[in-house]
C-alpha positions in Angstrom: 80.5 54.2 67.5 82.4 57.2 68.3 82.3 61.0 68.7 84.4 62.4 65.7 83.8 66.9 67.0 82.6 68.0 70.3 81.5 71.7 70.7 81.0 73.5 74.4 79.3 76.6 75.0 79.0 77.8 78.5 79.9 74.4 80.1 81.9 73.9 82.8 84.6 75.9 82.2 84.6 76.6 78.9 82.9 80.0 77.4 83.8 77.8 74.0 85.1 75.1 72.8 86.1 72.6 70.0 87.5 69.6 69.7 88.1 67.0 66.7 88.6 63.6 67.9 89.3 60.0 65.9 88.6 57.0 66.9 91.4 54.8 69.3 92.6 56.2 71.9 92.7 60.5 73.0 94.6 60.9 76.0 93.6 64.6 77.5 96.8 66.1 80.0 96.4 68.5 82.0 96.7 69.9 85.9 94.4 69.2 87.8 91.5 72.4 87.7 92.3 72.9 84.2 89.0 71.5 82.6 90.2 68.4 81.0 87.4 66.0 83.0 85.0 68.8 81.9 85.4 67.6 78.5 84.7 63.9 78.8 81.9 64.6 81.3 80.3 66.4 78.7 80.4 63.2 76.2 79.2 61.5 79.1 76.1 63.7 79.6 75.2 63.5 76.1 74.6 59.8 76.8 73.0 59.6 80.1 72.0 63.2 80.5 73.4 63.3 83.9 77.1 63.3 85.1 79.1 61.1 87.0 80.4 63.8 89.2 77.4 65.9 90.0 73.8 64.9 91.1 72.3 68.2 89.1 72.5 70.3 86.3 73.4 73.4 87.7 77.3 73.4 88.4 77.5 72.2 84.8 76.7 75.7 83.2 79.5 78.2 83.7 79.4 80.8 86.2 77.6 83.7 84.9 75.8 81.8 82.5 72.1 81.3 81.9 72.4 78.1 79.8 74.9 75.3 78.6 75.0 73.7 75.2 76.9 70.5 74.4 76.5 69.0 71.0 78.9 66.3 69.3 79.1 64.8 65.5 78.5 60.6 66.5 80.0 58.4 63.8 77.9 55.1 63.9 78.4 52.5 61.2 79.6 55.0 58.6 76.8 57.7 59.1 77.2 60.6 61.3 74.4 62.2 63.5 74.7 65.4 65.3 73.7 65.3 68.8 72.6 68.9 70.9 71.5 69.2 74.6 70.6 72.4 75.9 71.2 72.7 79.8 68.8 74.8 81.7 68.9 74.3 85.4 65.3 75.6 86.9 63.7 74.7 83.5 63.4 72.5 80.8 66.5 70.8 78.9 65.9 71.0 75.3 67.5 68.5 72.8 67.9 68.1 69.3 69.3 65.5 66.7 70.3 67.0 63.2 69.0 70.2 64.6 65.4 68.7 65.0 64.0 69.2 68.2 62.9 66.2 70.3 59.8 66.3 72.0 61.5 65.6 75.0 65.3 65.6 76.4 65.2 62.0 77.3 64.4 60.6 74.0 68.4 61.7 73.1 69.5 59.2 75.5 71.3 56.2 74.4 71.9 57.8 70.8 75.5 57.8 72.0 76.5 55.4 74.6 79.4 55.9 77.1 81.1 53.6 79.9 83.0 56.0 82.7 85.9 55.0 84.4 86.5 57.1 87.7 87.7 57.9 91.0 84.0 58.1 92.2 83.6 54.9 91.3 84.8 53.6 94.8 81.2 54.4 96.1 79.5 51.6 94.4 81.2 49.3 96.8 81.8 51.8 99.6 78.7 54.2 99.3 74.8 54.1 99.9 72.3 51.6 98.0 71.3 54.8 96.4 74.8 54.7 94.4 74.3 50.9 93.6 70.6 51.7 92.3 71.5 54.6 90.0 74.6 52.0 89.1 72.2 49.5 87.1 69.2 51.9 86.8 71.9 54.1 84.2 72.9 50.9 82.5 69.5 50.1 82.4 68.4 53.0 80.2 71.7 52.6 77.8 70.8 49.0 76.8 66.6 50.1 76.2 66.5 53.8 76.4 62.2 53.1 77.1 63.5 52.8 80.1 64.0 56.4 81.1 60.4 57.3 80.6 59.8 54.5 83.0 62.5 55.6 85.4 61.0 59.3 85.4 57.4 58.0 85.9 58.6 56.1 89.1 60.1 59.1 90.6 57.0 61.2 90.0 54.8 58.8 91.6 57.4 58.3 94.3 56.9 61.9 95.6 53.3 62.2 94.5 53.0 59.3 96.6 55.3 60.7 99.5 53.5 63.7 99.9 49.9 62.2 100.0 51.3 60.0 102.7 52.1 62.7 104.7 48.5 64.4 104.4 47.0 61.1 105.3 49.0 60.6 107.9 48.1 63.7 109.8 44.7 63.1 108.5 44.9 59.8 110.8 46.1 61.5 113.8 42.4 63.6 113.7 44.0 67.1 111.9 41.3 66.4 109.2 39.2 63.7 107.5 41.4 60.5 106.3 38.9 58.9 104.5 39.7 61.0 101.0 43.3 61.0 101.6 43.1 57.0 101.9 41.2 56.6 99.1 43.2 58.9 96.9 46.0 56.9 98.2 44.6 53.6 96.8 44.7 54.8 93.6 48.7 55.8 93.8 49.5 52.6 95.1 48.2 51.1 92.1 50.9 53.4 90.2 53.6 52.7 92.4 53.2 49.0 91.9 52.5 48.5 88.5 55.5 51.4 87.5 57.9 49.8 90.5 57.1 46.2 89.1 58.3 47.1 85.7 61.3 48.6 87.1 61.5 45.8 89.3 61.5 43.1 86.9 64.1 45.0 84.4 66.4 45.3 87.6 66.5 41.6 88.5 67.0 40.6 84.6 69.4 43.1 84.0 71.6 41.6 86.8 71.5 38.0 85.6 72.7 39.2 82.6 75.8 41.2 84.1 76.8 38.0 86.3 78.3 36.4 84.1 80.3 39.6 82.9 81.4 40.5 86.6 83.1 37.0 86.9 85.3 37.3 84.0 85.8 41.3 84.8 87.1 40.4 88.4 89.2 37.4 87.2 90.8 39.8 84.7 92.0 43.0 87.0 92.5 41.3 90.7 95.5 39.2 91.2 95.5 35.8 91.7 91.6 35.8 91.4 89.3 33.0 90.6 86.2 32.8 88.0 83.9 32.3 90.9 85.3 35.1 93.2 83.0 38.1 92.2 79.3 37.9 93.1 76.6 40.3 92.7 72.7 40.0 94.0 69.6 41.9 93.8 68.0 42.2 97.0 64.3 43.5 96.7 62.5 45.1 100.0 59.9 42.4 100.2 59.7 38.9 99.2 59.4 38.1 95.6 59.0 34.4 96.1 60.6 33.2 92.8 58.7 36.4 91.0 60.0 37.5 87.7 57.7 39.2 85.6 56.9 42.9 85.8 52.6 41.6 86.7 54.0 39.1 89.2 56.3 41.6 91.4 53.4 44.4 90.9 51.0 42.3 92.8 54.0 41.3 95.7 54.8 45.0 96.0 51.0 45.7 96.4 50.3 43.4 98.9 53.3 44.6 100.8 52.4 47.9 100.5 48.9 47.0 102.0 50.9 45.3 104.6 53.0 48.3 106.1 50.7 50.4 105.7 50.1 51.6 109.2 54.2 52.0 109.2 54.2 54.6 106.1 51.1 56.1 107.6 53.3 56.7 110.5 56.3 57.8 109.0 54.8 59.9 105.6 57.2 57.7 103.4 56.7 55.3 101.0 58.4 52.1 102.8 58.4 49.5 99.6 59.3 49.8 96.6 62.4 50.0 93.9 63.9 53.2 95.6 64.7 50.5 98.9 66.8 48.2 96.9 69.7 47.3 97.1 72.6 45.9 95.1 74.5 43.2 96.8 78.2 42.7 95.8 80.6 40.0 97.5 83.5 38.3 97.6 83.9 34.7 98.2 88.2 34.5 98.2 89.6 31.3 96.5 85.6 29.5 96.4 86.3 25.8 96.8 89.9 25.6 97.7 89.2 24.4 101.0 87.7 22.8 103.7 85.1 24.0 105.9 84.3 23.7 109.6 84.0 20.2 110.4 84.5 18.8 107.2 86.4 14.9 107.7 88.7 13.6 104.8 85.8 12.0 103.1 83.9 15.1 102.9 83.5 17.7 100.0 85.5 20.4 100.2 83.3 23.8 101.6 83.8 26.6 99.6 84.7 29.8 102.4 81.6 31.9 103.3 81.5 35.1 100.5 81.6 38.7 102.4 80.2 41.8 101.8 82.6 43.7 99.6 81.7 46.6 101.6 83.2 46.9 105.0 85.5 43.5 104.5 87.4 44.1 101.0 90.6 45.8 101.1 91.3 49.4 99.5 92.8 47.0 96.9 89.9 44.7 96.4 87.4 47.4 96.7 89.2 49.4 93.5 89.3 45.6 91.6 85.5 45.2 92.3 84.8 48.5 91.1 86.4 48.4 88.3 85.0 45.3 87.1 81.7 46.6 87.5 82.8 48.8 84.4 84.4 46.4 82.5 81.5 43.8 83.0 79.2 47.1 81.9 80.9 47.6 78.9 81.3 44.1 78.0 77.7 43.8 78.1 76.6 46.4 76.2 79.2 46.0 73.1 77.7 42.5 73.0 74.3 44.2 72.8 75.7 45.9 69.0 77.7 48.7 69.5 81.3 49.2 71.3 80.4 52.2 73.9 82.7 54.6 73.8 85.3 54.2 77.1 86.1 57.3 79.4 89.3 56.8 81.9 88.5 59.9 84.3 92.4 60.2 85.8 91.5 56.4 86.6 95.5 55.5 85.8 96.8 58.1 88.8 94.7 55.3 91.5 96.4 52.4 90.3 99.7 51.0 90.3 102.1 50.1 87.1 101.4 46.8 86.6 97.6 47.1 87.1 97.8 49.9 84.6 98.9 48.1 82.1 96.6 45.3 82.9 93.7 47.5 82.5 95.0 49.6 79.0 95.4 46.2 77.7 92.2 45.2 78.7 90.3 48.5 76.7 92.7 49.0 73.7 90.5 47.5 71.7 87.6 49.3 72.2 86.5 52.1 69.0 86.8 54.9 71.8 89.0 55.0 74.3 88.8 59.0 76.1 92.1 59.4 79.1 92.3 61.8 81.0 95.6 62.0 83.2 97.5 64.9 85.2 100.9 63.8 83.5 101.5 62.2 80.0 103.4 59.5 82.1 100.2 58.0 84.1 99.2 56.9 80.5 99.7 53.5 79.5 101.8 52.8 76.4 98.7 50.2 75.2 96.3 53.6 74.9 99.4 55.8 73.1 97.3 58.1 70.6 96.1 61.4 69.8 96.8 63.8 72.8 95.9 66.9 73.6 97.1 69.6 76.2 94.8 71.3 78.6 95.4 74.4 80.5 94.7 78.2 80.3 91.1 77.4 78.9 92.6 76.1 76.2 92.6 72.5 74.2 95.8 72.0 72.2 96.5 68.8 70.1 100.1 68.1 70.5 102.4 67.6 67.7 
């Protein structure tokens, strides 16, 4: 898979643009300001139909603007498919494929699928559980694009849910009747639990199946790291008690809900749930190598306790984790049946030489590989290809 024309209008900073691209590696230089992120992002949001810098749609049209259109030819297996999104922040995004409306934007999703390399991505070891959830819940919908309708329908019923709480609530401290908000309230825990069960379950599968990945990802860009180094866990608000299916964690998330009740009623938030998660990601440095407190000489050897990357990984360590986590994403979904395409978002500027190299070498072989870099030089010699020149507004392919 990969995007062979990209066309801007009103995005970013572009009034217009175009841009022909080939499959192996496009390196885009430029200052920094120019707008050569703005033209990988809009790749990105093609695919996810969000961005990886910005939480909303808005500073994605250009100033002045009332709208923003992104569309790109996709090359898949020899046929090509032209993909449009039309931004419009206060109202509905529009989408078309071939120039055929969708019914709705989402359904454009994972038609083209992207893996983003960035500065940001420190905050999925650093940042809020909220970075980690969006983390697998945006992998989740590239690998079964359902999965956005399901993601969308959680949300609703999240602040449906929120703002009943907060009626019944008030209702229980004598404002009003509480015996119609309760009961209303019944029926949209039954939503939240069935919807956040689904979610739920997709969650915890879709981290056993990136274990694996992470461990070889790690081993690959940290020095001197083992197979067993990198860990990651799902860690639900409530006790699952061995649950796996989406009925099983439906009925552990209702009776927990039935549970804290009188706590949400106080607070006018929904206390359980999917949106509580979080991911957890340690570190367990040279697992097995040694011995543990107390151990004699005929005991095993205890593997050192694993940490919290987050507040005990070096700056080092930290970038190595993070990085992984895209590698181990990427590796995943090309062994799902197509080779996303790979954005490097001034990723090369973070890192030193050698782990440069160690990380060009690493994506080479992918179908897509989209740089972008401040100076030509910050671009491995592994990813030498097409390159284009960014600055003034405008997008020149070098000689």
């Amino acid at each position: 898979m990969h995007v062979s024309h990209l066309t801007l209008h009103d995005f970013r900073s572009y009034a217009s643009a175009e841009v022909a691209l080939e499959p192996g590696a496009t390196a885009f230089i430029g200052r920094n300001g120019q707008g050569k992120t703005n033209l990988v992002e809009a790749i990105d949001y093609l695919s996810r139909l969000s961005s990886h810098r910005v939480a909303s749609d808005a500073p994605l049209v250009r100033a002045g603007a009332d709208q923003a259109v992104v569309r790109a030819a996709v090359v898949r297996d020899g046929r090509t498919a032209v993909l449009e999104v039309e931004l419009n922040p206060g109202r509905s995004n529009r989408a078309r494929v071939n120039r055929s409306p969708l019914p709705r934007a989402r359904e454009i999703i994972g038609l083209v699928r992207t893996v983003v390399f960035s500065p940001e991505d420190l905050v999925l070891v650093k940042g809020d559980p909220s970075d980690r959830r969006r983390f697998l819940d945006d992998l989740l919908v590239l690998r079964a694009p359902r999965l956005a309708g399901v993601r969308a329908d959680y949300d609703r019923v999240l602040r449906q849910r929120n703002s009943l709480l907060k009626t019944a609530g008030q209702a229980r401290r004598g404002s009003s009747s509480q015996e119609g908000a309760l009961a209303t309230l019944s029926v949209w825990d039954d939503h939240l639990t069935r919807v956040g069960g689904e979610l739920l379950a997709e969650r915890i599968a879709l981290v056993d199946a990136l274990r694996p990945y992470l461990a070889r990802a790690y081993q690959s860009v940290a020095r001197g790291a083992g197979r067993d180094d990198a860990e990651l866990e799902y860690r639900p608000s409530l006790e699952i008690d061995g649950a796996r299916s989406a009925g099983e964690l439906a009925a552990a998330l209702l009776a927990e809900v039935e549970r804290r009740r009188g706590d949400e009623l106080d607070r006018g938030v929904s206390l359980v749930g999917p949106h509580r998660d979080d991911l957890l990601l340690s570190l367990g440095h040279g697992a097995g190598a040694g011995a543990g407190p107390g151990a004699g000489p005929d005991d095993e050897p205890q593997a050192p306790p694993r940490l919290p990357v987050k507040g005990y990984a070096s700056h080092g360590e930290s970038w190595s984790f993070a990085l992984a986590l895209r590698l181990a994403s990427y590796d995943l979904l090309r062994d799902d049946g197509d080779d996303p395409i790979l954005i490097l978002d001034d990723v090369f500027a973070e890192l030193d030489t050698e782990r440069r190299e160690q990380l060009a070498d690493l994506v080479a072989g992918a179908e897509q590989v989209l740089v972008t870099a401040a100076v030509a030089a910050d671009v491995p010699k592994a990813l030498a290809g097409v390159r284009y020149l960014v600055g003034g507004g405008e997008v020149r392919r070098e000689p």
